[in-house]
N, C-alpha and C positions, 0 to 999 in steps of 0.2 A: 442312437446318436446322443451324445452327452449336452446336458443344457448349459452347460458352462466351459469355456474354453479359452488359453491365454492367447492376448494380442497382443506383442512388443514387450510385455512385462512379465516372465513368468511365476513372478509372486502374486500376482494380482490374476481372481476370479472373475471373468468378465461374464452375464448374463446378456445374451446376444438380445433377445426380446427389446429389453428394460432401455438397452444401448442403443439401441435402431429406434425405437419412438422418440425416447429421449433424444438422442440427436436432432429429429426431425421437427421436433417442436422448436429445439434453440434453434435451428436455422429460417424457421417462420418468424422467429422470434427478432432474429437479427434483419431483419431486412428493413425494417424502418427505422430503425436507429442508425446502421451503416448507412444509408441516403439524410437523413436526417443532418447526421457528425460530416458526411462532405458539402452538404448545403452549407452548413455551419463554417465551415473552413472557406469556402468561396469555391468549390471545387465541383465537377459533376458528379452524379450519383453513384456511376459505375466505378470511380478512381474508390469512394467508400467500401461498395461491393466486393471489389477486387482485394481491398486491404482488409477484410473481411474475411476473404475465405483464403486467402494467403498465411496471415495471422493463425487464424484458426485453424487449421492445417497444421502450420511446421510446427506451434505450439502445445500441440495436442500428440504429434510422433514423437517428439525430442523433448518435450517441456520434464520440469520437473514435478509435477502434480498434478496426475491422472484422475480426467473430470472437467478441471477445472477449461473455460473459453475463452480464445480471445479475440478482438478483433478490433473494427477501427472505433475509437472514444472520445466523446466529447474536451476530456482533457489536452486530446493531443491536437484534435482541431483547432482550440482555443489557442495553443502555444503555436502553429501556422499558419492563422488568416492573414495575419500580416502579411508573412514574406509571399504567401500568394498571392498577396490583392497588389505586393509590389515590383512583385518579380516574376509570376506565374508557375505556374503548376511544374515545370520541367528543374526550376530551384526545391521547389517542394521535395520531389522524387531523391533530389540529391543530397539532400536533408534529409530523411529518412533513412537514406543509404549510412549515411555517416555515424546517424544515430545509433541503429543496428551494428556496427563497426563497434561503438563505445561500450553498448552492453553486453557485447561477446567479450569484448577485453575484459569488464567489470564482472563477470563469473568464469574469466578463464583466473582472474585474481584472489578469482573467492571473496569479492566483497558483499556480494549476497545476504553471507552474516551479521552486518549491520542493522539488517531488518532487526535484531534481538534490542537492538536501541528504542527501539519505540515501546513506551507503556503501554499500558492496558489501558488506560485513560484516555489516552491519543485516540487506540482504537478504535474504544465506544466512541468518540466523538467522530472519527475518519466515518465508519460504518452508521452511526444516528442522522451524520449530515447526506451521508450519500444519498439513504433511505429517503430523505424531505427532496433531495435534487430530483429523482427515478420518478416518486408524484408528483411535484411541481411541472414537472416536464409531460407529463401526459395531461396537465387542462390545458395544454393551447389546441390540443383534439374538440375542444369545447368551445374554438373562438373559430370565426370565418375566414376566408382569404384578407377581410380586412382587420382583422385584429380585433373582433368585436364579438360578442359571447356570442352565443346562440340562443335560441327561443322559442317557443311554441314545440309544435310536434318534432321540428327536426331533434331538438335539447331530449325533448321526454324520447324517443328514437335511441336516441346517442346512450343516455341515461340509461335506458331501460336493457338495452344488448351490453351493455358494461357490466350493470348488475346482474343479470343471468351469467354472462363471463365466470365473476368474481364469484357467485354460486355454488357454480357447474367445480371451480377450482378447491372449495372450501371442502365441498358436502360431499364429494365424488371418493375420494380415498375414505370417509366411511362406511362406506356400503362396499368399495371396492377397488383393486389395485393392479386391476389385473393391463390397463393401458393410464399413460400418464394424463391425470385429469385437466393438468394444463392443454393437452393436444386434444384430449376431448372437448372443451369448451371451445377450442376456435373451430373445430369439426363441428359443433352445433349452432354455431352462430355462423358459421358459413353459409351452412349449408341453411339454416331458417331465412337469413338473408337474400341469399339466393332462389330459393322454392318462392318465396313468397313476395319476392320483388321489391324487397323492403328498398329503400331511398335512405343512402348514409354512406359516409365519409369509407374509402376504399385505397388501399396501399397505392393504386395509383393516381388516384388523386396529388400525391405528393411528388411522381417524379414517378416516369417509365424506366423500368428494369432491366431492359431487354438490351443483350449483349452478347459477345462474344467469351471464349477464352483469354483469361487477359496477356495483354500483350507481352512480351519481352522485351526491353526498350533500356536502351542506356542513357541516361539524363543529357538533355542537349543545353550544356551548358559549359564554360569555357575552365578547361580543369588545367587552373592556374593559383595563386597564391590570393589574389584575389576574391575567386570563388570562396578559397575555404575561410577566408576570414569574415566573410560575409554569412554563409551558413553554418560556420561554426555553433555560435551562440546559439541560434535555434536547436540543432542539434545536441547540444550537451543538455537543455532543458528536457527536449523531447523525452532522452536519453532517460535523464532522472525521474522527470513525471511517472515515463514509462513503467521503469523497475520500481519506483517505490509502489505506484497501486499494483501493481500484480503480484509483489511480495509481500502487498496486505492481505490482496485476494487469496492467495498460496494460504497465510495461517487461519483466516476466516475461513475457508473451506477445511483446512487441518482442523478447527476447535469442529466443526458440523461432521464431518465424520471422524473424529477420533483417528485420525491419521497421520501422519508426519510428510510433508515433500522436499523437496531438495533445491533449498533458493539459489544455488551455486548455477544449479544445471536449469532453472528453470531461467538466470538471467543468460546464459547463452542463447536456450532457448527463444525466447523474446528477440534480444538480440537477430539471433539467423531469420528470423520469422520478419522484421523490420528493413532488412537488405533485402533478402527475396521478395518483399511488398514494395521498394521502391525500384527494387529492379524492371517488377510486373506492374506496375501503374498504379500500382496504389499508395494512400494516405498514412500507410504506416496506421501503427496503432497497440495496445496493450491488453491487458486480461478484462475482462469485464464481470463486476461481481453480479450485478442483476443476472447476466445467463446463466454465468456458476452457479448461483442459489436456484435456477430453473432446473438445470443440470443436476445438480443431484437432491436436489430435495424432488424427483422424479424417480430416484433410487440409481443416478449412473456416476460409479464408483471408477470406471475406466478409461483407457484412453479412444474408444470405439464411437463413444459417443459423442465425442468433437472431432474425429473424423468423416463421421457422418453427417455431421452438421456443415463442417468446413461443405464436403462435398454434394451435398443436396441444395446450400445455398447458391454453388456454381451451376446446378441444372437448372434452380430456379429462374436462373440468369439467360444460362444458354439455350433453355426449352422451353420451363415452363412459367416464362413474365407473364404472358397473357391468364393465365388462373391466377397469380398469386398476386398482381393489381387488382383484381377483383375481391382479394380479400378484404373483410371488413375492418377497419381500425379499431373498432369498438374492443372487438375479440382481445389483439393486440392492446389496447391500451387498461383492457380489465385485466391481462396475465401480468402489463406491469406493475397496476396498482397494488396486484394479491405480492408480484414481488418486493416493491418498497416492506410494504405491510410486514413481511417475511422479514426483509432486511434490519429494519433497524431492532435496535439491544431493548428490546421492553426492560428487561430485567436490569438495565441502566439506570432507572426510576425510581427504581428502589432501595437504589443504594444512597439517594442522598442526604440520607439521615446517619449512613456506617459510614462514608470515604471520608476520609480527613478534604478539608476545604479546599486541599490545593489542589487534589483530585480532583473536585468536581469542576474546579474552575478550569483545567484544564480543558477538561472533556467536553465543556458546555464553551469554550471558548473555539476549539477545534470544529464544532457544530456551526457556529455561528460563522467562523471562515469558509469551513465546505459549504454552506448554504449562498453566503453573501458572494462572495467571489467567485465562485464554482471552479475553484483552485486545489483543487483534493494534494496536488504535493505542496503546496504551499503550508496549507492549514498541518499537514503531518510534521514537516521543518518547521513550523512556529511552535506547536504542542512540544517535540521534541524540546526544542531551545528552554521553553516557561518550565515544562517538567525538570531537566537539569540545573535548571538556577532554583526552581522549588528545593530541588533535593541538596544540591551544594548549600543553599541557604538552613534548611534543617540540621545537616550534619556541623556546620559552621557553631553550630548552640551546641554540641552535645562533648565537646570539648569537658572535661574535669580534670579537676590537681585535688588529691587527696594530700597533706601534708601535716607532716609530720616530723618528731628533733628526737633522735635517738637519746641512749645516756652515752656518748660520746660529744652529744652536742652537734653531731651532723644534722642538719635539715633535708628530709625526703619528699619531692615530690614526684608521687604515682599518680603520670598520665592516663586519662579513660578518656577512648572518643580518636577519631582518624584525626591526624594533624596536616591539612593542607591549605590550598591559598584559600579559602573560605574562612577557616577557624583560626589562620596565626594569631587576629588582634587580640581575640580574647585569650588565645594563649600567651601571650603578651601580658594580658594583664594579670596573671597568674602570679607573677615572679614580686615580691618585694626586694632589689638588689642591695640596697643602702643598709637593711635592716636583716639582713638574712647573716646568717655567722657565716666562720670563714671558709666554711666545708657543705657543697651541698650536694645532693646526688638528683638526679631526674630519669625515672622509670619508665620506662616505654612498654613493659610487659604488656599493657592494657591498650595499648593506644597502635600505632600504624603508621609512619611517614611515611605521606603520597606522593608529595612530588617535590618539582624543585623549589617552589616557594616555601615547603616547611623545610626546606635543607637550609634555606637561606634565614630563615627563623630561626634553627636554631644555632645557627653561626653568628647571630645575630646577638644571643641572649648570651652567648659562653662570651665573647665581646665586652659584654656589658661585666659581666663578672669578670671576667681578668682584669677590667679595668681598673677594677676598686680593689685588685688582688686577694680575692677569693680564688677558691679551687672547684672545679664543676666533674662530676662524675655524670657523663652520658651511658642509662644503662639499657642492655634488649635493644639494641638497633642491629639493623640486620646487616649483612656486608658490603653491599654497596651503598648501603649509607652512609656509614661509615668511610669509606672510601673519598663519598664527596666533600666530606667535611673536611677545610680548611685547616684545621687544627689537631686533627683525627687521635693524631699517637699521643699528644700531651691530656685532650680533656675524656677520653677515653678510659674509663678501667672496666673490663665485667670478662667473663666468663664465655669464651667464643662459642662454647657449646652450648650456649644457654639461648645461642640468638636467636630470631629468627630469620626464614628463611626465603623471604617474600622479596619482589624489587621495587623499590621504588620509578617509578613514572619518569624519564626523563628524553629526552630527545636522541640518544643513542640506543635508548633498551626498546 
């Protein structure tokens, strides 16, 4: 029997071993953060569960990048406590429905590819901030039912099974590879917990798991013009939160293994994964980079190993609550601190003596949003916004006029540098009109018009010289620049062959 075999993909080698632990660990893995993200939202534990393994399921057969997990997230809780705590849980479902609706449309369009908009800078900051959220998040395992640390033996307890966790996770793949040393550490702090009757914080502690199949249910809610103005807006957030982190997650797991996925197909994915979680009772939800970084940094390169997890987390559910309450949180909360640790860009660090300034402001400004707000699409739309006024503002300087007065007495100026709404002023101040003789020519060979504000620049400046009856030669523009230009045939002379061939930016192209 061959140890390798394809599932759904047959370009992809799948190791069944490596796929089946792996799985099995992410779906241990998920179970207190899915209860956790529905406390979070106002909701009961099982509506998490269920959008849990619903998620993770249609994302893992359909998604566009094999490995990768998803399930229900604190982002998307965050953007639904409201309309739950206002409306209840059945507006919830219908919300999620629609959401799902948005981001199938949004990679039946292909706009997926927009993820290429986000720097590198964004990144490391999207991924630095997450990392401080994934820690921050596991010490309230350290505080009581009433919000207060802990201390004495129960702390050293808590401490000391974290630290063997965190261990058992580090030391494990040097000596050996042969099972993933994340599932061996909660296999040995389970199992020392239990032999030995330790006293310490347990998955049920937080909320019983125990359920059924999840339901099939169509939202009981009045499907009028109404409703959807009211869950609209929720929905187009969900929507976008949604697909931006998973289309992070998608290239963050692309740079870790050297692989390429398919944003188009993973936002349908997502999408159909979001209708079938509010259809089945759940909170709806998105990819999750802490599992992914569980996931294959365990060595699971396929789509086996988040169907296995999907599918294990639902026995957990339907058979086996009573062992997996019993599990210890310690276990769990040292596999996520080894994941933060994993997650964030060390090598971030060291760049901030090489990035140019505006880089690192970005990066360290996108951290500060993901940490402060725990708004991961927000912080990604703001970095986006600061990086593109960084970069419009750079290009805006690099604007030049070589000039030059032949022995005809013509005056030549050769543009260097893109001419758009950032750089017209200073090309503006390029021009001496009053003082220039009565013949002058302006070269684009070097230079680029982008959009409509440098068409309108330079309809502006030929203006300015007809005024005072000079003669203006526009030379290298390409042809629908040419085209928009007001005066085209009179201030025009060059060489059509010589133009180039690019378009400029405008509202019909």
């Amino acid at each position: 029997m061959k140890k390798y075999f394809n599932l759904f993909d047959l370009s992809q080698k799948v190791d069944y071993k490596t796929e089946v632990l792996s799985g099995l660990t992410v779906a241990l893995a998920l179970v207190p953060e899915a209860i956790a993200f529905a406390l979070i939202a106002g909701l009961s534990p099982l509506t998490g569960l269920y959008a849990a393994f619903m998620m993770g399921l249609v994302t893992s057969i359909l998604g566009g990048r094999p490995g990768m997990i998803s399930g229900a997230t604190g982002a998307i809780a965050v953007v639904i406590v409201t309309l739950a705590k206002s409306h209840g849980v059945e507006y919830v479902f219908a919300t999620v429905i629609l959401a799902g609706i948005i981001q199938m449309s949004a990679g039946f369009l292909k706009l997926g590819k927009l993820i290429r908009l986000v720097p590198h800078p964004v990144i490391f900051g999207f991924v630095n901030g997450l990392a401080i959220i994934i820690f921050m998040s596991q010490l309230d395992q350290f505080k009581d039912a009433s919000g207060n640390w802990l201390s004495g033996s129960t702390l050293y307890v808590l401490l000391g099974l974290v630290l063997l966790t965190m261990l058992i996770i580090w030391g494990l793949p040097r000596l050996t590879k042969v099972i993933p040393a994340s599932l061996t550490a909660i296999l040995v702090v389970f199992g020392l917990v239990t032999f030995m009757g330790i006293d310490t914080k347990t998955v049920g502690d937080m909320a019983s798991i125990q359920g059924g199949f999840p339901p099939f249910h169509i939202p009981s809610v009045p499907f009028n013009i109404d409703t959807l103005i009211l869950i609209f807006p929720y929905a187009a957030i969900v929507a976008g939160v949604g697909l931006i982190e998973s289309l992070l997650t998608l290239n963050i797991v692309d740079e870790i293994t050297e692989t390429r996925g398919h944003s188009n197909k993973e936002a349908v994915a997502q999408g159909a994964a979001n209708l079938l979680s509010g259809l089945f009772s759940g909170m709806g939800g998105c990819a999750m980079i802490g599992q992914s970084l569980i996931n294959v940094s365990n060595g699971a390169r396929a789509r086996l190993s988040g169907i296995v997890a999907a599918i294990m987390l639902l026995v957990f559910v339907m058979f086996g609550s009573g062992l997996i309450e019993r599990m210890p949180m310690a276990a769990l909360t040292g596999l996520m601190i080894m994941v933060a640790i994993g997650t964030f860009e060390w090598a971030s660090l060291k760049t901030f003596n090489k990035m140019p300034k505006s880089d690192i402001l970005v990066m360290v400004l996108v951290t500060l949003v993901t940490v402060i707000l725990h708004n991961l699409a927000l912080a990604v739309i703001i970095g986006v916004i600061i990086a593109a006024l960084v970069f419009a503002w750079d290009n805006a300087k690099r604007i030049r006029a070589r000039k030059s007065i032949d022995e005809n007495g013509v005056k030549h100026y050769e543009i260097y540098g893109p001419l758009f709404f950032g750089s017209i002023t200073v090309f503006n101040e390029k021009f001496d009109v009053l003082n220039d003789p009565d013949e002058i020519i302006i070269d684009f060979a070097e230079s680029r018009v982008v959009d409509m504000s440098a068409i309108e620049a330079l309809n502006k400046i030929t203006e300015r010289y007809h005024k005072v009856g000079k003669k203006v030669h526009l030379k290298h523009l390409s042809a629908d620049c040419r085209q928009l230009l007001k005066n085209a045939e009179k201030i025009i002379d060059v060489n059509v062959l010589e133009d180039p061939t690019y378009k400029v930016v405008t509202d019909d192209l």
